[in-house]
PyMOL Python script that loads the backbone (N, CA, C, O; Angstrom):
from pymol import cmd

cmd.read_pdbstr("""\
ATOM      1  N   UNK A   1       0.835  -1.188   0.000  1.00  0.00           N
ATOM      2  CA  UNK A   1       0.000   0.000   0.000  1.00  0.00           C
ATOM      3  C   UNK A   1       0.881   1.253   0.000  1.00  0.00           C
ATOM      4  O   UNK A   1       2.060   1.367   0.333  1.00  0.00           O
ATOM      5  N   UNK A   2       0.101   2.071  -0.410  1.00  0.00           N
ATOM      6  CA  UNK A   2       1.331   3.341  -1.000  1.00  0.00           C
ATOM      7  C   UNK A   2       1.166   4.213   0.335  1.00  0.00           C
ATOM      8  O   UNK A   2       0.153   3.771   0.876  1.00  0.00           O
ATOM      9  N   UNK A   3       1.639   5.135   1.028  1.00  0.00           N
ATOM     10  CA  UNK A   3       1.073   6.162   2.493  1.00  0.00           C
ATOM     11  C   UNK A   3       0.961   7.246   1.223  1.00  0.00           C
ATOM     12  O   UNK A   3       1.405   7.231   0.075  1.00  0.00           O
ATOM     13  N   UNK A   4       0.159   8.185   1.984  1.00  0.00           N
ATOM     14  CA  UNK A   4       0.139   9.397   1.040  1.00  0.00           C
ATOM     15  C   UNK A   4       0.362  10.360   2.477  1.00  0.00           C
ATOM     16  O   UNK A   4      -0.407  10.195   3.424  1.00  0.00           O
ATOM     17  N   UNK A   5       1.492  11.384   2.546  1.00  0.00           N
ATOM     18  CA  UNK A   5       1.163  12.579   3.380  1.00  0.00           C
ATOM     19  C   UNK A   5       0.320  13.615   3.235  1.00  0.00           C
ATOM     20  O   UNK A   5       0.061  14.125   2.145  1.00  0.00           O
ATOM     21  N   UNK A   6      -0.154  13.979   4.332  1.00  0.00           N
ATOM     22  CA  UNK A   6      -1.093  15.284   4.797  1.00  0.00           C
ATOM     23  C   UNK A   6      -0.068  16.377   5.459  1.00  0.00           C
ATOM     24  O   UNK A   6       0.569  16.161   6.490  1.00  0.00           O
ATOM     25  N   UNK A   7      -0.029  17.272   4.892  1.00  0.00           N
ATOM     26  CA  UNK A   7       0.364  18.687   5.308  1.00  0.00           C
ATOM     27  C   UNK A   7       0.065  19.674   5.824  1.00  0.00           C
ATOM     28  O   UNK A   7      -1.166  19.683   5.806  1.00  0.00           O
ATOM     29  N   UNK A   8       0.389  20.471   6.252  1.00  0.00           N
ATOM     30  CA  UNK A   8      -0.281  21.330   7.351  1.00  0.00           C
ATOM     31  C   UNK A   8       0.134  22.834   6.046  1.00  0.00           C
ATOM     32  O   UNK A   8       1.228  22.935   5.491  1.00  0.00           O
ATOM     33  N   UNK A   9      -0.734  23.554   5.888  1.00  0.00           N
ATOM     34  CA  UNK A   9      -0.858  24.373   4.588  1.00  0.00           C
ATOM     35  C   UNK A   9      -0.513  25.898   5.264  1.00  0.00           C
ATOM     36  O   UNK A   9      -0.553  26.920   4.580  1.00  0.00           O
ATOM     37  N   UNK A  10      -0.235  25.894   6.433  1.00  0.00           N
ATOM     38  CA  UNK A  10       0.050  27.354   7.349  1.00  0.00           C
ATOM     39  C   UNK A  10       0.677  26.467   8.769  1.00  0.00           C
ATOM     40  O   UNK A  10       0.746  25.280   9.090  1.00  0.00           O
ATOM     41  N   UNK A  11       1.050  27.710   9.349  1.00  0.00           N
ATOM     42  CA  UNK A  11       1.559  27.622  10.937  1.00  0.00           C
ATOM     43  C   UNK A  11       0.370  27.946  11.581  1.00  0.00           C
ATOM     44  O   UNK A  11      -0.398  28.875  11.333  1.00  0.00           O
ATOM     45  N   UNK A  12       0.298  27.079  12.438  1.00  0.00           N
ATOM     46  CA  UNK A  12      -0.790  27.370  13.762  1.00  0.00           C
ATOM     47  C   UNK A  12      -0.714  25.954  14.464  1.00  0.00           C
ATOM     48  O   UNK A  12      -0.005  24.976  14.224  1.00  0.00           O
ATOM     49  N   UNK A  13      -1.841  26.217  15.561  1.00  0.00           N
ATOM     50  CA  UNK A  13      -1.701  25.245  16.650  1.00  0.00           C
ATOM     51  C   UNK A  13      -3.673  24.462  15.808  1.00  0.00           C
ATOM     52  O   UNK A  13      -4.628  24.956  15.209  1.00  0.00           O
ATOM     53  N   UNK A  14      -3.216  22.876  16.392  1.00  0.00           N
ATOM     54  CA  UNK A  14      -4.032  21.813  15.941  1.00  0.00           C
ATOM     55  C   UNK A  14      -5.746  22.642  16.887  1.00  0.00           C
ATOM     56  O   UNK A  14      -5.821  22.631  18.115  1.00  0.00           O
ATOM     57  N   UNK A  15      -6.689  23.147  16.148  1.00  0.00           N
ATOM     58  CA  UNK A  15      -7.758  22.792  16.955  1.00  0.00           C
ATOM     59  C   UNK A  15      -8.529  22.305  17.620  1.00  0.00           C
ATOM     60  O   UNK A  15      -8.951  22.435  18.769  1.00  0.00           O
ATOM     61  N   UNK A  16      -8.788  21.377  16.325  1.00  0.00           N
ATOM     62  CA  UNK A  16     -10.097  20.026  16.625  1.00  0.00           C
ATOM     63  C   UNK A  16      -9.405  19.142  15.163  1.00  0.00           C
ATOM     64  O   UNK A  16      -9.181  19.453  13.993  1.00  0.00           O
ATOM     65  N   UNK A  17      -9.216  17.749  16.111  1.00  0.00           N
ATOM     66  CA  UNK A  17      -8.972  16.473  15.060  1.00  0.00           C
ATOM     67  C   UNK A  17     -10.401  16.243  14.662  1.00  0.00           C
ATOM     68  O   UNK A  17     -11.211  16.367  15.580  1.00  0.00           O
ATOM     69  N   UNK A  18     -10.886  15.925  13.448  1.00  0.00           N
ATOM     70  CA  UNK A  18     -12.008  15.254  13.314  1.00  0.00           C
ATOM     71  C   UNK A  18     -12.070  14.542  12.360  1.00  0.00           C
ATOM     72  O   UNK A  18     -12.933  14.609  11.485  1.00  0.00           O
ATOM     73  N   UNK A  19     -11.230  13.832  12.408  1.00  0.00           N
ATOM     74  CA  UNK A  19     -11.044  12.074  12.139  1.00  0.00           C
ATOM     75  C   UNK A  19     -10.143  11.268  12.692  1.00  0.00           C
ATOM     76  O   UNK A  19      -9.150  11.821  13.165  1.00  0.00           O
ATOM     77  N   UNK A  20     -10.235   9.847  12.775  1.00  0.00           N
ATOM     78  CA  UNK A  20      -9.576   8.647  13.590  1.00  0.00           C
ATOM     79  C   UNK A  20      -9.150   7.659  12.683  1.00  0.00           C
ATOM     80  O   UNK A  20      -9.836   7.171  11.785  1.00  0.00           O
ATOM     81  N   UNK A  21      -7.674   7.319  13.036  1.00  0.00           N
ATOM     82  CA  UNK A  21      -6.737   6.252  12.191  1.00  0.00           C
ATOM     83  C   UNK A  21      -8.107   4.892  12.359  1.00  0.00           C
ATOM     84  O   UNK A  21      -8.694   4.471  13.356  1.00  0.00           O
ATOM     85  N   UNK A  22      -8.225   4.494  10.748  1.00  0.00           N
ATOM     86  CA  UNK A  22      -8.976   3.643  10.459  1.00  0.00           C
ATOM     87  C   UNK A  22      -9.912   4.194   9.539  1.00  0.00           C
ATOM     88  O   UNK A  22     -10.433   3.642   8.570  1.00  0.00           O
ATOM     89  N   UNK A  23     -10.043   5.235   9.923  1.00  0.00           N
ATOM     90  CA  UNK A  23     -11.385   6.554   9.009  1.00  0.00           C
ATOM     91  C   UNK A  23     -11.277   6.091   7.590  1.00  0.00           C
ATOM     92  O   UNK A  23     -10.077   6.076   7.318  1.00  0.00           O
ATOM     93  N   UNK A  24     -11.962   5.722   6.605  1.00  0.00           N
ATOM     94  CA  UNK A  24     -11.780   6.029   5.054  1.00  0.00           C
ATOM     95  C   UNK A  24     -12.408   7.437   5.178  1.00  0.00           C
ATOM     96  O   UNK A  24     -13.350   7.945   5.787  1.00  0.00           O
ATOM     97  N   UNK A  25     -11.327   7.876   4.211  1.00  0.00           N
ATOM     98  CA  UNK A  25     -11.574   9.568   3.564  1.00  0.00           C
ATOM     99  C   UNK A  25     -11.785   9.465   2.290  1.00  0.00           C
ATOM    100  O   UNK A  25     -11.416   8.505   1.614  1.00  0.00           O
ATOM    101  N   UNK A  26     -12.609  10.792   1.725  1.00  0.00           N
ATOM    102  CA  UNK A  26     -12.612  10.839   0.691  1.00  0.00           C
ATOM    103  C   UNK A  26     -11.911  12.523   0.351  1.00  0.00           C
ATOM    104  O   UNK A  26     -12.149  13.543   0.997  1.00  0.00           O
ATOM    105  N   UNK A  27     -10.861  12.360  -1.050  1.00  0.00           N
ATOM    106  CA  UNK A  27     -10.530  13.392  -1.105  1.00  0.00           C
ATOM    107  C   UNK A  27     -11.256  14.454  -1.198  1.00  0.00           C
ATOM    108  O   UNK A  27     -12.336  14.580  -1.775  1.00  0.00           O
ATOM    109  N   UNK A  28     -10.187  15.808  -0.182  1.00  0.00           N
ATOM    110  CA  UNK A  28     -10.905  17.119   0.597  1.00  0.00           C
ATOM    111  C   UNK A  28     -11.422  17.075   1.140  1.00  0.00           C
ATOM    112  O   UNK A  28     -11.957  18.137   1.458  1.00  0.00           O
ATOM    113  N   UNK A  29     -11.944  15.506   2.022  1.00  0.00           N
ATOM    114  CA  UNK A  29     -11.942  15.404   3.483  1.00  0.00           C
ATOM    115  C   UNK A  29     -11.564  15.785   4.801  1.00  0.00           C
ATOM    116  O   UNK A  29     -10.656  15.070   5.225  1.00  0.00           O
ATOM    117  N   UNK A  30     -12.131  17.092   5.982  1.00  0.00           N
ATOM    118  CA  UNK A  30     -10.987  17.619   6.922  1.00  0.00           C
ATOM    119  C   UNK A  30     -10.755  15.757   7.325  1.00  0.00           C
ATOM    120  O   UNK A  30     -11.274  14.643   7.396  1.00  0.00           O
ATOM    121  N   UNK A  31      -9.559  16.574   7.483  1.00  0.00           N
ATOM    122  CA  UNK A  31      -8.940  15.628   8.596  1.00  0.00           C
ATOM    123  C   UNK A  31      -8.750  16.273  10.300  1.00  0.00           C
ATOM    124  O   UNK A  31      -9.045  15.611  11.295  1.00  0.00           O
ATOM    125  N   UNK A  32      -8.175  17.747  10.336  1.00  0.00           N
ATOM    126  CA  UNK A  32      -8.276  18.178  11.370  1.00  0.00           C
ATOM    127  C   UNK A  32      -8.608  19.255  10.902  1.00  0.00           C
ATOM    128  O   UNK A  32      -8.866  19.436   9.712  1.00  0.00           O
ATOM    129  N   UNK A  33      -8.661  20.526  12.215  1.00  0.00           N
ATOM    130  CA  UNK A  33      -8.633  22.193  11.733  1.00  0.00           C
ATOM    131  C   UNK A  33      -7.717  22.621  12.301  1.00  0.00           C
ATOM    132  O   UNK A  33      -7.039  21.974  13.100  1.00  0.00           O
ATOM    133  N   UNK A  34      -7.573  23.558  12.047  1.00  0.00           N
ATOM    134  CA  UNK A  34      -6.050  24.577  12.544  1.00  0.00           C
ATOM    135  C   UNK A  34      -6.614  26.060  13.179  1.00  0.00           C
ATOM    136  O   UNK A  34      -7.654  26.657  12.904  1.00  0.00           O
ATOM    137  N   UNK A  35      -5.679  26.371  14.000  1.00  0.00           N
ATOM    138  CA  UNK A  35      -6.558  28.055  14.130  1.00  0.00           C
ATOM    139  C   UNK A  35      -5.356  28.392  14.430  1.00  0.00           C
ATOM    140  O   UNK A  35      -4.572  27.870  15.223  1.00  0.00           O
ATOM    141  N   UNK A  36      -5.131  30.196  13.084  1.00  0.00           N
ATOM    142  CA  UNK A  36      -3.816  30.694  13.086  1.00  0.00           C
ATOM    143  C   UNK A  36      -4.965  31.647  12.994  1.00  0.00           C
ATOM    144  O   UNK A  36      -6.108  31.410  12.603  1.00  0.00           O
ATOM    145  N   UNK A  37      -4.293  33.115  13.560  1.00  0.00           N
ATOM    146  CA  UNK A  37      -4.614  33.979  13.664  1.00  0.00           C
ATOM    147  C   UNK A  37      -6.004  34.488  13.868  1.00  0.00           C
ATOM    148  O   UNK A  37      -6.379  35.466  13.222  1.00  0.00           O
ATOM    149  N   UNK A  38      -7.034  33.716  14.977  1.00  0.00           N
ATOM    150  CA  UNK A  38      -8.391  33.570  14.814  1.00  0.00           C
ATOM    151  C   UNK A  38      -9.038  33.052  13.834  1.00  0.00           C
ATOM    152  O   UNK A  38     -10.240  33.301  13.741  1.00  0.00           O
ATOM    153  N   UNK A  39      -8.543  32.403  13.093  1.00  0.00           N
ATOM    154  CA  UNK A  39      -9.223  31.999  11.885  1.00  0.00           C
ATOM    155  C   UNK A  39      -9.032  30.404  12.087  1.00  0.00           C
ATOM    156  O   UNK A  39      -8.050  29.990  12.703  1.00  0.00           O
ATOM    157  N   UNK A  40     -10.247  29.294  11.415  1.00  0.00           N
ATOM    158  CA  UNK A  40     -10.016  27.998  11.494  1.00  0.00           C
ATOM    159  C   UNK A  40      -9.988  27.607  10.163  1.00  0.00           C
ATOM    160  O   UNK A  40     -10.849  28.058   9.408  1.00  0.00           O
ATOM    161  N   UNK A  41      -8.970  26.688   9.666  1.00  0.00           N
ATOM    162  CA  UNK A  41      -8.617  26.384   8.576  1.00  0.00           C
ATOM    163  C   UNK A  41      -8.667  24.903   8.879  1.00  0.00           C
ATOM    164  O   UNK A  41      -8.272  24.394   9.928  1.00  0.00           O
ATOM    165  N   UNK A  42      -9.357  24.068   7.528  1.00  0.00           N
ATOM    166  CA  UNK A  42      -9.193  22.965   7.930  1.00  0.00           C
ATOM    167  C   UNK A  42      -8.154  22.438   6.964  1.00  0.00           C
ATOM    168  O   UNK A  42      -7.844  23.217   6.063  1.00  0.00           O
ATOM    169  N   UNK A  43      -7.577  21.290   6.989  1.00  0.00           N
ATOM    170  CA  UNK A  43      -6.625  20.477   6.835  1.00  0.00           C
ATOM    171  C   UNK A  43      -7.055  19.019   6.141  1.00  0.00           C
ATOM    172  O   UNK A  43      -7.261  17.989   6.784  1.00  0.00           O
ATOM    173  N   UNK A  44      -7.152  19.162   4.587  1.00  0.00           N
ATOM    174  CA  UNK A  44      -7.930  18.502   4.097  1.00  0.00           C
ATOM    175  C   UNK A  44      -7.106  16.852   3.351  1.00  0.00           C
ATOM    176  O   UNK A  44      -5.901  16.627   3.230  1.00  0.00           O
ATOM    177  N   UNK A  45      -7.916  16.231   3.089  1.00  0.00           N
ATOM    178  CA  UNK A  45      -7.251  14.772   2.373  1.00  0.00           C
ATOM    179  C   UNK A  45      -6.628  15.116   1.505  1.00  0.00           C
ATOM    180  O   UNK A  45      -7.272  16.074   1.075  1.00  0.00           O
ATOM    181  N   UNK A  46      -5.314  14.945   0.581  1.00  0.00           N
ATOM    182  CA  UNK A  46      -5.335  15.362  -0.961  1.00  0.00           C
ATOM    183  C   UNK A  46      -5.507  14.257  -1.640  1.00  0.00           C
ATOM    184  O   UNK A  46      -5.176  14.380  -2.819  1.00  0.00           O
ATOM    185  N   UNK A  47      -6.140  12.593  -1.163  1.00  0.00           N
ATOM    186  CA  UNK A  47      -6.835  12.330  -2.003  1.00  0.00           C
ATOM    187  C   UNK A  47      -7.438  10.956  -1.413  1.00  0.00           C
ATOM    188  O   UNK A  47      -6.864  10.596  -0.386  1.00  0.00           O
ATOM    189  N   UNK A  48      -8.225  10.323  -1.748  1.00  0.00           N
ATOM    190  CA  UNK A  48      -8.865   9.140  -1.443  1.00  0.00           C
ATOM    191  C   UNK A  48      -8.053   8.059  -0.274  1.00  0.00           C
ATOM    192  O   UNK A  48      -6.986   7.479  -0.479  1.00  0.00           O
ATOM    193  N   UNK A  49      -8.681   8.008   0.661  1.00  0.00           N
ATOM    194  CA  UNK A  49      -7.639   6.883   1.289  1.00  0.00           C
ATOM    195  C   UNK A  49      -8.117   6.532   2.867  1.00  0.00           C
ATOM    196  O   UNK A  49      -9.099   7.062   3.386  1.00  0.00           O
ATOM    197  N   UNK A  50      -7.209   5.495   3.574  1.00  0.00           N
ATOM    198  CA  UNK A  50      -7.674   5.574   4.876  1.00  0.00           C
ATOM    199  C   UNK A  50      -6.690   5.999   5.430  1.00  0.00           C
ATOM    200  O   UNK A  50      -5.529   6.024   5.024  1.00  0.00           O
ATOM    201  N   UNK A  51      -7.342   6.530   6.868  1.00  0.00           N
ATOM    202  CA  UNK A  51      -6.344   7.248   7.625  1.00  0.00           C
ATOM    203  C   UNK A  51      -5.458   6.548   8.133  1.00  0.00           C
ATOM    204  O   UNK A  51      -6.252   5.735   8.607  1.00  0.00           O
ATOM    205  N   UNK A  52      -4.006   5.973   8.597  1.00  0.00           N
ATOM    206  CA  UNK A  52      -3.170   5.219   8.916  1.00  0.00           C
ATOM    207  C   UNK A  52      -2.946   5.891  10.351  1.00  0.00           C
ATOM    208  O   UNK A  52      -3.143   5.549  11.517  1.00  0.00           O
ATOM    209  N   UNK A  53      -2.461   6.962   9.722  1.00  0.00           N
ATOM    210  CA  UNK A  53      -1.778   7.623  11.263  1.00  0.00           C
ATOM    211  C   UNK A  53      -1.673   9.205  11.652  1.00  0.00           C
ATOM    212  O   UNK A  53      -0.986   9.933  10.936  1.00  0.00           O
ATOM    213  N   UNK A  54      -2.359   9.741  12.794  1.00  0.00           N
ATOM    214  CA  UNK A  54      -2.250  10.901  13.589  1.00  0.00           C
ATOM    215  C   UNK A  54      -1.003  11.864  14.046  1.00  0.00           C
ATOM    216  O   UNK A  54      -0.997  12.158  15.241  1.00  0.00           O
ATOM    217  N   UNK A  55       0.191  12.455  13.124  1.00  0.00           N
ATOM    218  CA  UNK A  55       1.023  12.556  13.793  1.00  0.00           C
ATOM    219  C   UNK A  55       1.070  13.654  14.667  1.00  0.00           C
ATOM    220  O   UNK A  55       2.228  13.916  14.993  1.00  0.00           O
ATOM    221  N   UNK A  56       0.213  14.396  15.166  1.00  0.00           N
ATOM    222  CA  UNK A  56       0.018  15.617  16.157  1.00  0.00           C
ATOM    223  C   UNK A  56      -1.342  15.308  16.925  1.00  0.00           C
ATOM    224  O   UNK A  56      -2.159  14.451  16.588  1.00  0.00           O
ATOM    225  N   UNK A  57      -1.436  16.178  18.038  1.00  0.00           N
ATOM    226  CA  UNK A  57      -2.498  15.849  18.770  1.00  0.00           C
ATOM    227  C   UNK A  57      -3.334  17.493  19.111  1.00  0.00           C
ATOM    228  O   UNK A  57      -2.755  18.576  19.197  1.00  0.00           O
ATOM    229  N   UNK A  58      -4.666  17.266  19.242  1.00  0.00           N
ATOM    230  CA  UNK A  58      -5.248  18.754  19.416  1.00  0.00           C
ATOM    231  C   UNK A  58      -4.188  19.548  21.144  1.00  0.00           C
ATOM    232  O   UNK A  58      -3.848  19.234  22.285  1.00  0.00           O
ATOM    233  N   UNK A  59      -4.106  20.844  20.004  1.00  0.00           N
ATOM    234  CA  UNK A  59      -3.659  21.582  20.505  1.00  0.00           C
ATOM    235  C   UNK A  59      -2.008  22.389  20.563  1.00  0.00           C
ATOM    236  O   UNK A  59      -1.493  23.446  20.928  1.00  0.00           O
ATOM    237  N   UNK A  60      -1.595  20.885  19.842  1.00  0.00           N
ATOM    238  CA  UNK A  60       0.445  21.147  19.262  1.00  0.00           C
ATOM    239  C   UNK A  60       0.375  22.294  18.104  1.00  0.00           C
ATOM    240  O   UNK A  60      -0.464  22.446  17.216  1.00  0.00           O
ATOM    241  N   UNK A  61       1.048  22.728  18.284  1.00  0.00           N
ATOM    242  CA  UNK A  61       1.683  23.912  17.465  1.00  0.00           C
ATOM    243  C   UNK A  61       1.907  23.036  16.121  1.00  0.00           C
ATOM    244  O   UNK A  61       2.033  21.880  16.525  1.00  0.00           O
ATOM    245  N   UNK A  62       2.016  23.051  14.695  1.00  0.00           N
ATOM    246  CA  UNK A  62       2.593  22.918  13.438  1.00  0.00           C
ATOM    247  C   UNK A  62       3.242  23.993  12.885  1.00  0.00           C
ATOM    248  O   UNK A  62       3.026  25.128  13.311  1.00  0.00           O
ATOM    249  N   UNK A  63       4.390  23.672  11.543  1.00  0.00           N
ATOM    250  CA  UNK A  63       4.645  24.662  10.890  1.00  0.00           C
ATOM    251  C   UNK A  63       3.733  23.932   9.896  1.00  0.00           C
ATOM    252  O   UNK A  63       3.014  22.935   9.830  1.00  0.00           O
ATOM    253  N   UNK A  64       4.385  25.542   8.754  1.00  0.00           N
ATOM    254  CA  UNK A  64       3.879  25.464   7.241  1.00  0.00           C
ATOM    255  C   UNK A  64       4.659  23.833   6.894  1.00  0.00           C
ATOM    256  O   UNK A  64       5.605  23.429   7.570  1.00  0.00           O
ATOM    257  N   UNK A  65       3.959  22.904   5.537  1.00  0.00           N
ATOM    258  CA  UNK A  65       4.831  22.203   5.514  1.00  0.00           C
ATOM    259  C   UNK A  65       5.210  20.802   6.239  1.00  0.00           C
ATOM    260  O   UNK A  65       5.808  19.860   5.719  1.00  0.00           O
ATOM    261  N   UNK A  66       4.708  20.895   7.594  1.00  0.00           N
ATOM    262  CA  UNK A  66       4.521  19.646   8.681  1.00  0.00           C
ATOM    263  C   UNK A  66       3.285  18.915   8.130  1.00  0.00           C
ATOM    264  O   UNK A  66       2.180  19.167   7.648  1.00  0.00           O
ATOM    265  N   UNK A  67       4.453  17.360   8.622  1.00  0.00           N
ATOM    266  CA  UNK A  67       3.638  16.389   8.127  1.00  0.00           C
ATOM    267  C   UNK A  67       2.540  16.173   9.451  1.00  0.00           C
ATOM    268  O   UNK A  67       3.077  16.006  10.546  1.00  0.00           O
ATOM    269  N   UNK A  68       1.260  16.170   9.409  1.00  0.00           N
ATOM    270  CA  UNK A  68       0.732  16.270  10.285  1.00  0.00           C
ATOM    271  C   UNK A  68      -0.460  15.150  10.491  1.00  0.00           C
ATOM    272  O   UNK A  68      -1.137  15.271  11.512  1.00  0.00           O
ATOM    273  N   UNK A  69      -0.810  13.899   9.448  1.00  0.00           N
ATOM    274  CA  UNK A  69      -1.302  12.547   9.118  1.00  0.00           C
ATOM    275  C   UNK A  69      -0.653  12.113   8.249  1.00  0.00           C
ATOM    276  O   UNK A  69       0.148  12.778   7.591  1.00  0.00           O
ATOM    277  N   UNK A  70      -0.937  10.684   8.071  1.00  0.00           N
ATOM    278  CA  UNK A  70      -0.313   9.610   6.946  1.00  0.00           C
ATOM    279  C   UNK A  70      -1.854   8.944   6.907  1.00  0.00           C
ATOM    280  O   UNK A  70      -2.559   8.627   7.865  1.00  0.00           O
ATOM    281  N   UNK A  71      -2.166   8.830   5.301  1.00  0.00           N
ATOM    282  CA  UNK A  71      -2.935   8.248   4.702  1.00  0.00           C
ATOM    283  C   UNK A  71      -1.986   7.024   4.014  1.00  0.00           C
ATOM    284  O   UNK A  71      -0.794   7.001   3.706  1.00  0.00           O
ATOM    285  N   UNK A  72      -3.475   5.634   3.877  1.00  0.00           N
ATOM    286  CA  UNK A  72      -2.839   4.733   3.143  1.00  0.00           C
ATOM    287  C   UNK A  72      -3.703   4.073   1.944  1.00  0.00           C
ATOM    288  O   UNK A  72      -4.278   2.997   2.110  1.00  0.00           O
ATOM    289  N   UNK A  73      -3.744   4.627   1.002  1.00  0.00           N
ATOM    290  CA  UNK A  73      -3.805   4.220  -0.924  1.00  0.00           C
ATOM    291  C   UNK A  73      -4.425   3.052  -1.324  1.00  0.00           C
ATOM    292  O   UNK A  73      -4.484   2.762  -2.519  1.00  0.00           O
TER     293      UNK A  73
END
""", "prot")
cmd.dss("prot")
cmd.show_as("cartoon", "prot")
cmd.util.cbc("prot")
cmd.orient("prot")
């Protein structure tokens, strides 16, 4: 099975996870949200898959760029 990474598309701290390793997604699925600068951004699939793995937990800081789930193909 291929992993596909999820990226974190800005800096901010994790809001709300709202999905769980096992989840099938469908691409542009949130996976979590983010809140940078009062604003909530969510953090979407870039493409079809199940969720494998969580690598942050609500409330950790991310950068731009951080791998922040692993999907698996």
């Amino acid at each position: 099975m291929r992993e596909i990474k999820v990226l974190s598309e800005i800096s901010g701290s994790v809001w709300k996870i709202v999905a769980a390793p096992g989840d099938a997604l469908d691409e542009e699925q949130p996976v979590m949200i983010l809140e940078s600068m009062k604003m909530e951004i969510p953090v979407l699939a870039p493409e079809r898959g199940v969720l494998k793995t969580l690598c942050v937990a609500e409330g950790a800081s991310v950068a731009e760029g951080e791998v922040v789930a692993i999907l698996e193909a």
